[in-house]
C-alpha angles and dihedrals in degrees: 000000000000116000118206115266094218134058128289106227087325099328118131115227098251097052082049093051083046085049095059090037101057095039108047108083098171099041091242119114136150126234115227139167107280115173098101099033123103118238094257094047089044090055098041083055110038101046127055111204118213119191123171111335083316121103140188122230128185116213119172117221142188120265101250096055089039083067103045087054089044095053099037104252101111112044099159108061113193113223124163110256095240119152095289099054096043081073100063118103137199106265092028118122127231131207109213110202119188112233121261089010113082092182104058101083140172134188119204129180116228109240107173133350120215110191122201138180086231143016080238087066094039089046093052092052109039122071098246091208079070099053094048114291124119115235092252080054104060101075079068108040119123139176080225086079086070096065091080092059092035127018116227098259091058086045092056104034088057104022111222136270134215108209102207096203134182115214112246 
């Protein structure tokens, strides 16, 4: 992998290359665009830290159910259950990042993960006041409303996943 020549944000190189360094401790990042990230953001999203079994994954995620999740009320976030979430574990954390906005963060802690075929079967067997509808919403609720995040052919080529998750 090639590591930028010039400076991150006022970093030198080398002090980037020392960064990484010191901070993989599995060996597995992922290489993203840096040139309008902080520091911090640059190293919560470059590097995946893996301790002990647990990992921590970054998923970024828009503002309303950001803050669902941050007030408590969501605590099972659907997600399709594509190559990047069958990775996720019980016990893992994940940093939620509001889109667009790289310095609203929050951490969660994966309690439990319930996979479907389909968000109608997940739909059927989760309590949906728990993955973000209010209780005058659920009557109208339909897996239809996740077309607009994944189409039907992703949806069935991967299945889907509900990441029961704890605020930390």
């Amino acid at each position: 992998m090639q590591l930028p020549s010039k400076g991150v944000h006022g970093f030198e190189s080398h002090l980037f290359r020392q960064m990484l360094t010191n901070t993989c401790l599995t060996g597995v990042f992922y290489w993203v665009t840096y040139e309008h990230m902080s520091a911090n953001h640059l190293m919560r999203t470059l590097i995946l830290l893996e301790t002990e079994d647990k990992m921590k994954h970054v998923m970024n995620l828009h503002e309303a159910p950001f803050e669902l999740i941050k007030n408590g009320n969501k605590t099972i976030e659907l997600r399709l259950n594509d190559e990047k979430r069958s990775k996720i574990k019980k016990g893992d954390q994940i940093e939620f990042i509001v889109s667009g906005h790289p310095d609203r963060t929050l951490l969660v802690e994966v309690m439990d993960l319930h996979v479907f075929d389909s968000f109608q079967s997940l739909y059927q067997a989760l309590p949906l006041e728990k993955c973000g509808y209010k209780n005058s919403e659920i009557d109208q609720a339909t897996p239809d409303d996740m077309l607009g995040y994944y189409p039907k052919e992703t949806q069935d080529r991967y299945g889907v996943l509900g990441i029961e998750i704890k605020r930390l």
